[in-house]
VMD Tcl script that builds the backbone (N, CA, C; Angstrom):
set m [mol new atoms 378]
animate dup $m
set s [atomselect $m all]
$s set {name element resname resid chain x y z} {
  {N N UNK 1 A 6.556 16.128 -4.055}
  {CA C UNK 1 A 7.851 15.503 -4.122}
  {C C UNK 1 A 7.758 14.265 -5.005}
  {N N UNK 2 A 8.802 14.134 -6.069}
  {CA C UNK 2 A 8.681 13.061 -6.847}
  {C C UNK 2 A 9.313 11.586 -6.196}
  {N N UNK 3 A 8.850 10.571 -6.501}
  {CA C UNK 3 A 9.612 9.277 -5.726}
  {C C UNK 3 A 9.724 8.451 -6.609}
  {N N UNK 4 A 11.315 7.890 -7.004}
  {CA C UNK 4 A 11.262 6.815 -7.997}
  {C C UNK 4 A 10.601 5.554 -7.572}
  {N N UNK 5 A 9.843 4.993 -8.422}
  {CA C UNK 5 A 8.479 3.754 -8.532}
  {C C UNK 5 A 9.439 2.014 -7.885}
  {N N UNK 6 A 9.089 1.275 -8.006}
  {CA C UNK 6 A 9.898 0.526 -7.426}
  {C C UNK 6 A 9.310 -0.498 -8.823}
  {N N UNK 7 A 7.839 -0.047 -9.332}
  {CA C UNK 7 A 7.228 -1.199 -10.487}
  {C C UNK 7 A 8.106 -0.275 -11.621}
  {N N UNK 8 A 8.415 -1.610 -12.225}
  {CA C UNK 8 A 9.109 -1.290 -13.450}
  {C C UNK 8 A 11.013 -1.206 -13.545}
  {N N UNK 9 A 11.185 -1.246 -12.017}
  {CA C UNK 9 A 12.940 -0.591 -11.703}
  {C C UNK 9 A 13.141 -2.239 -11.572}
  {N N UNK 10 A 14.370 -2.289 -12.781}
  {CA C UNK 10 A 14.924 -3.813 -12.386}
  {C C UNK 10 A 15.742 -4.493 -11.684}
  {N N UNK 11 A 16.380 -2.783 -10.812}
  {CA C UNK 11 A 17.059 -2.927 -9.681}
  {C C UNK 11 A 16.880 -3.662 -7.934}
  {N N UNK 12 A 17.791 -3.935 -7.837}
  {CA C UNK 12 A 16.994 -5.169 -6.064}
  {C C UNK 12 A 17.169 -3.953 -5.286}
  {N N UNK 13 A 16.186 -3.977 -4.051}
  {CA C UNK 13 A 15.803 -3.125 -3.070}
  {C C UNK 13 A 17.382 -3.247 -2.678}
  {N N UNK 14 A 17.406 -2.207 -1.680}
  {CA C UNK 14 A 18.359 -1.850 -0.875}
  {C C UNK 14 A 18.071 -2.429 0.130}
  {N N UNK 15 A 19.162 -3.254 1.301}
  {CA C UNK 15 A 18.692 -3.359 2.342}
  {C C UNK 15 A 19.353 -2.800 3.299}
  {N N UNK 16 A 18.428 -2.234 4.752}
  {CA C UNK 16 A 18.859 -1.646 5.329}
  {C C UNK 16 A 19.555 -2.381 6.818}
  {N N UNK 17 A 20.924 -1.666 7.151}
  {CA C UNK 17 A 21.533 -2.638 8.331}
  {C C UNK 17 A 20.380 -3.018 9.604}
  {N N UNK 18 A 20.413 -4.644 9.862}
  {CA C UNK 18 A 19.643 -5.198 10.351}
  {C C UNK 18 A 18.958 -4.953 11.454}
  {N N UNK 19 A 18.628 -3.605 12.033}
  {CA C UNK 19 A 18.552 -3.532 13.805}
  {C C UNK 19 A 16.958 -4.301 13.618}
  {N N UNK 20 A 16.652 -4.497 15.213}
  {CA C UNK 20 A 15.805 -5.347 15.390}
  {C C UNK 20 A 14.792 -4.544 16.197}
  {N N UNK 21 A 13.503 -4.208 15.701}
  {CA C UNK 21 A 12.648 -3.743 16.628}
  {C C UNK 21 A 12.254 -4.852 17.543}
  {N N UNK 22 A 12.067 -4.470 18.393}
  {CA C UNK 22 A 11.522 -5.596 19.197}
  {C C UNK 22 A 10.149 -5.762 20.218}
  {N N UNK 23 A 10.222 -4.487 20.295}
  {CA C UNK 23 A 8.593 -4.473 20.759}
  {C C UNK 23 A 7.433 -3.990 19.756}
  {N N UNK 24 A 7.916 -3.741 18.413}
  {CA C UNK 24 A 6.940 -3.046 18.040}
  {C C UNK 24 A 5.639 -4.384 17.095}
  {N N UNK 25 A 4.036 -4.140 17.133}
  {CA C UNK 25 A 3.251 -4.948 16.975}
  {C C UNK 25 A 2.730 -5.109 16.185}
  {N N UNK 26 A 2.287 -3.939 15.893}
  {CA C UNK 26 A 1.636 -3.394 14.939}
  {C C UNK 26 A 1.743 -1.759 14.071}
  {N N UNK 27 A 1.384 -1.975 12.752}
  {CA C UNK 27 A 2.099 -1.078 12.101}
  {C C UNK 27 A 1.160 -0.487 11.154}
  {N N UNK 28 A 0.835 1.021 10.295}
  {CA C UNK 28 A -0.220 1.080 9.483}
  {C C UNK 28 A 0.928 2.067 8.922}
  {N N UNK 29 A 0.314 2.193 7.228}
  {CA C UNK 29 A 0.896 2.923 6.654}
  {C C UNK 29 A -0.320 4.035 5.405}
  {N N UNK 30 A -0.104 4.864 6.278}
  {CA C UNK 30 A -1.834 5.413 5.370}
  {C C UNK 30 A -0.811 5.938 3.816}
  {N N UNK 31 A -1.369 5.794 2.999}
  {CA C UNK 31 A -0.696 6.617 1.793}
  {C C UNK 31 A 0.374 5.570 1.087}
  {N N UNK 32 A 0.043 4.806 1.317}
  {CA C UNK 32 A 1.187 3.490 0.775}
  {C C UNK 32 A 1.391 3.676 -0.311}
  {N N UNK 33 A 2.740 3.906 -1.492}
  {CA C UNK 33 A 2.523 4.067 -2.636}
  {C C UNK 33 A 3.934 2.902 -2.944}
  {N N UNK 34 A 4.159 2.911 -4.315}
  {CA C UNK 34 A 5.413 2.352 -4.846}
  {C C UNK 34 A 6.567 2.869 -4.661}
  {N N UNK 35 A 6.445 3.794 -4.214}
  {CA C UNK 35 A 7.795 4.767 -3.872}
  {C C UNK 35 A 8.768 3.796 -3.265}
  {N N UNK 36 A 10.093 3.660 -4.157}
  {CA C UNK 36 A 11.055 2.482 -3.967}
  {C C UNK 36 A 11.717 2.966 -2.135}
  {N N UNK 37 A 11.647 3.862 -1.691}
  {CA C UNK 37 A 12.377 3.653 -0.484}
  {C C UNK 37 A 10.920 3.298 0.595}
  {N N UNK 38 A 9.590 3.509 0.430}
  {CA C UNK 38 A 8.567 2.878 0.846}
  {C C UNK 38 A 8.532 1.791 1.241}
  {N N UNK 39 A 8.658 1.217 -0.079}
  {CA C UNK 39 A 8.775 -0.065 0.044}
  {C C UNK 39 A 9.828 -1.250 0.720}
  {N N UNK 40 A 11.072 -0.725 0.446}
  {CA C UNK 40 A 12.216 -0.983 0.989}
  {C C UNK 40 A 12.283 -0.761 2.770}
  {N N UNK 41 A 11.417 0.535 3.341}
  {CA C UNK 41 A 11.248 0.317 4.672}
  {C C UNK 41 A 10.048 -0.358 5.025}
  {N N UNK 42 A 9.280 -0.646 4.196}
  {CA C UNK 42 A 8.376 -2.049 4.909}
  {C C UNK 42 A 8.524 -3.124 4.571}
  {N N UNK 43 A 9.480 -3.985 3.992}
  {CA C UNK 43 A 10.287 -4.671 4.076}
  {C C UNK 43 A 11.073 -5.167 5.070}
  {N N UNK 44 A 11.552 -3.553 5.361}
  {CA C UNK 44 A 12.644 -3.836 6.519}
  {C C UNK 44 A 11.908 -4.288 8.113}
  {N N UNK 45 A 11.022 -3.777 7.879}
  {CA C UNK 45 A 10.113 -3.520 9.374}
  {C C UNK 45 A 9.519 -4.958 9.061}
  {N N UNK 46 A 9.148 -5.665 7.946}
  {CA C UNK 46 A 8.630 -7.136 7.945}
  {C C UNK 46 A 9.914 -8.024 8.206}
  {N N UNK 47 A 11.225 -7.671 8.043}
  {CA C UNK 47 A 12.122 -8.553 7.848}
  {C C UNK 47 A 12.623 -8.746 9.601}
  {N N UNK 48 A 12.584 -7.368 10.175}
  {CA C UNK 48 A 13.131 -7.027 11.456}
  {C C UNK 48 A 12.636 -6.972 12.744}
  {N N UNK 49 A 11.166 -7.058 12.210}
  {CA C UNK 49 A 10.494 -7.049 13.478}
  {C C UNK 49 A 9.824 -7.962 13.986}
  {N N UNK 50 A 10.737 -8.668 15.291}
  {CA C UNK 50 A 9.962 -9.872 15.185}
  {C C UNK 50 A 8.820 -10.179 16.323}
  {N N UNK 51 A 8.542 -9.421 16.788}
  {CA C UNK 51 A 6.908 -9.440 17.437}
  {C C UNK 51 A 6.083 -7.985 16.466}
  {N N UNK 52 A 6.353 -8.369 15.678}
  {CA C UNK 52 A 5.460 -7.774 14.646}
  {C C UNK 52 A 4.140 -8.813 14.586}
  {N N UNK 53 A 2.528 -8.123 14.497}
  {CA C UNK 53 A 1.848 -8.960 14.588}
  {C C UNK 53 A 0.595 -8.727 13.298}
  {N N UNK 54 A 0.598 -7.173 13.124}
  {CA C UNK 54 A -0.108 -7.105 12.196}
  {C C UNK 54 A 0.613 -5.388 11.529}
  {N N UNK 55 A 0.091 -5.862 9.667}
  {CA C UNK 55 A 0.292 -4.785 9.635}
  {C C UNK 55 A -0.412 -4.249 8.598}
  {N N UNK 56 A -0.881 -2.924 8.227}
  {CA C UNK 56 A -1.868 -2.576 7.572}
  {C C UNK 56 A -1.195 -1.195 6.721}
  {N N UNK 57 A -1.499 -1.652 4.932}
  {CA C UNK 57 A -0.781 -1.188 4.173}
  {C C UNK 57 A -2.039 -0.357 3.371}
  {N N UNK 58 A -2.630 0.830 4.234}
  {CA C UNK 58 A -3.656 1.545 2.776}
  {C C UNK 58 A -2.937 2.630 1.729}
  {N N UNK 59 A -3.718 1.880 0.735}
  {CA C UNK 59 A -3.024 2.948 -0.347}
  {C C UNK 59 A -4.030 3.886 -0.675}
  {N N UNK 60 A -4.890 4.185 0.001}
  {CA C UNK 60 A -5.415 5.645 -0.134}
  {C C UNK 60 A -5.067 6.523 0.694}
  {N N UNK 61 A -5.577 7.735 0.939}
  {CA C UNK 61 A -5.103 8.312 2.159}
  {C C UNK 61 A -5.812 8.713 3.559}
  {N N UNK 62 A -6.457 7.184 3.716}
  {CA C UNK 62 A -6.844 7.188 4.921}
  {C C UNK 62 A -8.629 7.500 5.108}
  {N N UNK 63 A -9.425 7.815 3.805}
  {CA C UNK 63 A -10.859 8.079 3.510}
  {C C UNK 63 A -11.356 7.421 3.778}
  {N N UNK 64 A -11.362 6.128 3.182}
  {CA C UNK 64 A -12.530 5.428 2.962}
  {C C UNK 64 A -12.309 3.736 3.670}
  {N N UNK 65 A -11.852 4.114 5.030}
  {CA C UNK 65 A -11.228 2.334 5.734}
  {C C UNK 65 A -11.962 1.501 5.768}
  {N N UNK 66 A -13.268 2.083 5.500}
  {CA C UNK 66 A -14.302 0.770 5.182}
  {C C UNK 66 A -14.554 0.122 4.133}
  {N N UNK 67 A -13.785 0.643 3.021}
  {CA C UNK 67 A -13.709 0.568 1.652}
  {C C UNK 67 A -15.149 0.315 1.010}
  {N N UNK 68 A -16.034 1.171 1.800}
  {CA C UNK 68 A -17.342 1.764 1.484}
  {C C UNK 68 A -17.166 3.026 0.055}
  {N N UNK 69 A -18.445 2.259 -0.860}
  {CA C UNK 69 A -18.603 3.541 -1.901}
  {C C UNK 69 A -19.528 3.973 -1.846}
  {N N UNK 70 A -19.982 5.342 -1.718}
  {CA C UNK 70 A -20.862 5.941 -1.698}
  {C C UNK 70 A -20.802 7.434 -2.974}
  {N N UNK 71 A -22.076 7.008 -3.801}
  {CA C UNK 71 A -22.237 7.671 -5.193}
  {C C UNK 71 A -23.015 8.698 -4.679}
  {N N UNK 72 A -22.878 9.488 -5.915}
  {CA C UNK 72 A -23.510 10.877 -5.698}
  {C C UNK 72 A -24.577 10.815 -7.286}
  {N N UNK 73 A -25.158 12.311 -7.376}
  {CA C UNK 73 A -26.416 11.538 -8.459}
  {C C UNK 73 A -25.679 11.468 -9.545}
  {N N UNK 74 A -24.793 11.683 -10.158}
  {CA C UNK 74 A -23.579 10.712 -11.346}
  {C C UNK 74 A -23.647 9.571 -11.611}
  {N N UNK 75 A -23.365 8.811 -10.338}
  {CA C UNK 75 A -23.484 7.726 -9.992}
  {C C UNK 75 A -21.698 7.503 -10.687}
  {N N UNK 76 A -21.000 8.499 -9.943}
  {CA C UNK 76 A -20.223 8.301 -9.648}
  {C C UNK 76 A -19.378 7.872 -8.246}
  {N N UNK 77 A -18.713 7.155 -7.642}
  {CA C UNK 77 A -18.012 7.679 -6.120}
  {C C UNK 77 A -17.377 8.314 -5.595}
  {N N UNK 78 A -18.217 9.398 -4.482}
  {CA C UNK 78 A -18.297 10.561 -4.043}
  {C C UNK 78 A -16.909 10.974 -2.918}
  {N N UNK 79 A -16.661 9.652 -3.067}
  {CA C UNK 79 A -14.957 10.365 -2.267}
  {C C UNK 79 A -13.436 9.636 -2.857}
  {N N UNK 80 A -13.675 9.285 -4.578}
  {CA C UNK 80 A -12.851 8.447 -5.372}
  {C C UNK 80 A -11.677 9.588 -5.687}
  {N N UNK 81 A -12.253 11.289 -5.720}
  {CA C UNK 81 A -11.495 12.473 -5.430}
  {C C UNK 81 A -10.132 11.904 -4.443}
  {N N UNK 82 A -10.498 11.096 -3.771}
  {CA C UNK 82 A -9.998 11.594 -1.828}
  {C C UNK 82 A -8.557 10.956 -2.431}
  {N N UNK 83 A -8.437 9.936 -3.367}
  {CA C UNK 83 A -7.571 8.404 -3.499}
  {C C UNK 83 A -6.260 9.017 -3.854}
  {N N UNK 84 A -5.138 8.453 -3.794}
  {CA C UNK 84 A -3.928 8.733 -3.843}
  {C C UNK 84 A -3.935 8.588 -5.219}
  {N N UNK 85 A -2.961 9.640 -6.348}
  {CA C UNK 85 A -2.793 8.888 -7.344}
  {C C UNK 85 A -1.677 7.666 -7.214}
  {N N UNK 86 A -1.702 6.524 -8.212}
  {CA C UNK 86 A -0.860 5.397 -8.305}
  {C C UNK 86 A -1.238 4.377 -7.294}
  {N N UNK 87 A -2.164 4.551 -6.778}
  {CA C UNK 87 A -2.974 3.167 -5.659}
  {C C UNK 87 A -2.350 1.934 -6.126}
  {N N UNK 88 A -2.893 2.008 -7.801}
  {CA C UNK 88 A -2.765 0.393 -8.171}
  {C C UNK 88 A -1.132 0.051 -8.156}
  {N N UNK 89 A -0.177 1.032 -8.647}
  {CA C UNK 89 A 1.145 1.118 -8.634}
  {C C UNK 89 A 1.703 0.507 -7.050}
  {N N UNK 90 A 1.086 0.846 -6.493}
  {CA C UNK 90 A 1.088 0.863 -4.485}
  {C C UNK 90 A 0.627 -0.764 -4.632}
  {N N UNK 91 A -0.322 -1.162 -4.582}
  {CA C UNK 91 A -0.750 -2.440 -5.020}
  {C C UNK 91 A -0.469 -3.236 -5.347}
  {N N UNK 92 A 0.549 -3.421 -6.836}
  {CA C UNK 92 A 1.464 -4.466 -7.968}
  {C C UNK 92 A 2.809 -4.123 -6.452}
  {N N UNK 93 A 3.148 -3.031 -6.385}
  {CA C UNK 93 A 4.378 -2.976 -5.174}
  {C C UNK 93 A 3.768 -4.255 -4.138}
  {N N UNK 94 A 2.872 -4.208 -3.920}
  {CA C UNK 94 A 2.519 -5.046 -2.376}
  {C C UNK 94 A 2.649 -6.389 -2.629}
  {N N UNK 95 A 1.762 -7.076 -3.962}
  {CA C UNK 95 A 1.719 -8.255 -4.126}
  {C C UNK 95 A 3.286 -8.613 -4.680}
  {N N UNK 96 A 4.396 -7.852 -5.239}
  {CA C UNK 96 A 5.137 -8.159 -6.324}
  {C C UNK 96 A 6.775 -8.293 -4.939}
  {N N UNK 97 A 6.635 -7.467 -4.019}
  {CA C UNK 97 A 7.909 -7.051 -2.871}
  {C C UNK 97 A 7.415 -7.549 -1.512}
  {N N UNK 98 A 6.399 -6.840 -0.727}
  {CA C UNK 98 A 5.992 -7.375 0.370}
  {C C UNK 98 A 5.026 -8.933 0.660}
  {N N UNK 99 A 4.213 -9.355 -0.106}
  {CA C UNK 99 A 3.600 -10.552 0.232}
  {C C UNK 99 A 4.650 -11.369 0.184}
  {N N UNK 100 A 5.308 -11.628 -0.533}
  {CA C UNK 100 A 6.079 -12.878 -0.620}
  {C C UNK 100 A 6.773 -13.117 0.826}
  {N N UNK 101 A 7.054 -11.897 1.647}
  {CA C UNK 101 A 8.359 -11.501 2.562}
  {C C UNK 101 A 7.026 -12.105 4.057}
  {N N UNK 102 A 5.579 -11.693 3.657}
  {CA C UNK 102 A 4.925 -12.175 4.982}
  {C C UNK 102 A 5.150 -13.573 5.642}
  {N N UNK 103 A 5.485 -13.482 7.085}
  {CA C UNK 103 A 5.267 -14.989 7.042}
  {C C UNK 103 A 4.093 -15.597 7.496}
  {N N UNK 104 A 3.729 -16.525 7.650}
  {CA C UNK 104 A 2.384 -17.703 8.240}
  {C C UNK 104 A 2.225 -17.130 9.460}
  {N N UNK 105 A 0.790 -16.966 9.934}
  {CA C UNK 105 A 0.182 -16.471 10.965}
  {C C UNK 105 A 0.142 -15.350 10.709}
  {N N UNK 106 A 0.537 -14.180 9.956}
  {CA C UNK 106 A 0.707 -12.753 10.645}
  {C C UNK 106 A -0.500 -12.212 9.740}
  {N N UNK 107 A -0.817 -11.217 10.666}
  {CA C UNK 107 A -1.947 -10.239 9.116}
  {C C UNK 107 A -1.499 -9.405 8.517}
  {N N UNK 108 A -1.873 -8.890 7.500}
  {CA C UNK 108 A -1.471 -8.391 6.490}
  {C C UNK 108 A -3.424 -8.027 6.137}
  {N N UNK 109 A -3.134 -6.402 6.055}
  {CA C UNK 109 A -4.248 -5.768 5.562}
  {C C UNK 109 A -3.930 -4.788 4.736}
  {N N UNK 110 A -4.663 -4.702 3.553}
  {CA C UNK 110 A -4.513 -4.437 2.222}
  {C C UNK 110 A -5.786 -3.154 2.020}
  {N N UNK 111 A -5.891 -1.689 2.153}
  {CA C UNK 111 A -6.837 -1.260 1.933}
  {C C UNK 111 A -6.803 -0.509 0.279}
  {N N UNK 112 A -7.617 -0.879 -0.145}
  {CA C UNK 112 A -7.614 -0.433 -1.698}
  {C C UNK 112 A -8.180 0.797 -2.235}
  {N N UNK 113 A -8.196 1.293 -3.277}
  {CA C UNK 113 A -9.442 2.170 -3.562}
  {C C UNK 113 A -10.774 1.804 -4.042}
  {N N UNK 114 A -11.391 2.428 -4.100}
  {CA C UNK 114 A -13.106 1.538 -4.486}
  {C C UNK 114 A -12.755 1.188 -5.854}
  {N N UNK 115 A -13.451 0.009 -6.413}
  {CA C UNK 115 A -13.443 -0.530 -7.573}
  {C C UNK 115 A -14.016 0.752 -8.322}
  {N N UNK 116 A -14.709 1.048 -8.545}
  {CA C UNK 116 A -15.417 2.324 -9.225}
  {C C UNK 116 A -14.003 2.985 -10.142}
  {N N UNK 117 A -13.353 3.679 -9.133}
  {CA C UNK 117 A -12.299 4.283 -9.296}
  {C C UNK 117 A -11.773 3.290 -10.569}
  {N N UNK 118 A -11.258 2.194 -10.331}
  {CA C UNK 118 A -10.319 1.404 -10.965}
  {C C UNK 118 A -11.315 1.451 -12.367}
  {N N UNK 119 A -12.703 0.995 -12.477}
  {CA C UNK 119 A -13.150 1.168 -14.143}
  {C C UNK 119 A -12.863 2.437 -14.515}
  {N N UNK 120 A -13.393 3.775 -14.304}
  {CA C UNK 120 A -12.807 4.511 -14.262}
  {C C UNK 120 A -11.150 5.279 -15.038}
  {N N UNK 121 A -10.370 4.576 -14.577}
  {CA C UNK 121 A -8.954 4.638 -14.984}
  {C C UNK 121 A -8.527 3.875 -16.409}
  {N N UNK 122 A -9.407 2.397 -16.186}
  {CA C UNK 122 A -9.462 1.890 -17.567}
  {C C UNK 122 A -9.581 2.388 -18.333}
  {N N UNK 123 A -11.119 2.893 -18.430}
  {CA C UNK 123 A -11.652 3.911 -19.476}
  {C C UNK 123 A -11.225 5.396 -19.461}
  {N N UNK 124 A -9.980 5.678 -19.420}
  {CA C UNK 124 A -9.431 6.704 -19.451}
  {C C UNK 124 A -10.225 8.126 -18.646}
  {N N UNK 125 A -10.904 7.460 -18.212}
  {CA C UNK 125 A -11.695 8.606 -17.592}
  {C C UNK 125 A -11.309 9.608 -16.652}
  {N N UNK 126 A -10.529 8.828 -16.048}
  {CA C UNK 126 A -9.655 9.308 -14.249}
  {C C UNK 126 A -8.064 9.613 -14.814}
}
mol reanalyze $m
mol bondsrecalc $m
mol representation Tube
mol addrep $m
């Protein structure tokens, strides 16, 4: 399924009518990408929830939570296969829409893909 990107759209998020979770604490989102309505509901869930306490945004799909690399004899990383495409897209979304929206005290966990991956992509390789 295709999802319009939210990096690059110079359009403002949508917001959604205000209900209020109220018990909910904690939140994970395995597969986090830029996908503009993605983003727009974790937003909403940062904007609305106010015993929200932590919340955890991986943009892979859930492989590697230790953000452990482990090479194979390539000496490539052996589960960089596993990674969502557009991680970094998922990423520029997080720092560029959601950080700003966190407030003081709360966590905010960020799981990435292995650096490997990312040279990789530079060098047109991936």
């Amino acid at each position: 399924m295709e999802h319009e990107s939210v990096v690059g759209d110079t359009s403002d998020l949508r917001q959604m009518p205000g209900y209020h979770h109220e018990n909910l604490k904690t939140v994970e989102i395995i597969g986090f990408s830029s996908a503009k309505s993605l983003v727009e509901l974790t937003c909403h869930i940062i904007e609305n929830t106010v015993s929200l306490e932590c919340l955890t945004l991986d943009t892979t799909r859930g492989h590697n939570p230790c953000g452990r690399c482990s090479s194979n004899k390539s000496g490539m990383c052996s589960s960089m296969r596993l990674y969502m495409p557009g991680a970094r897209k998922g990423l520029l979304a997080i720092k560029t829409y959601v950080e700003p929206k966190i407030p003081s005290g709360f966590k905010l966990t960020v799981v990435e893909p292995c650096n490997r991956r990312y040279d990789l992509e530079l060098a047109g390789v991936w």
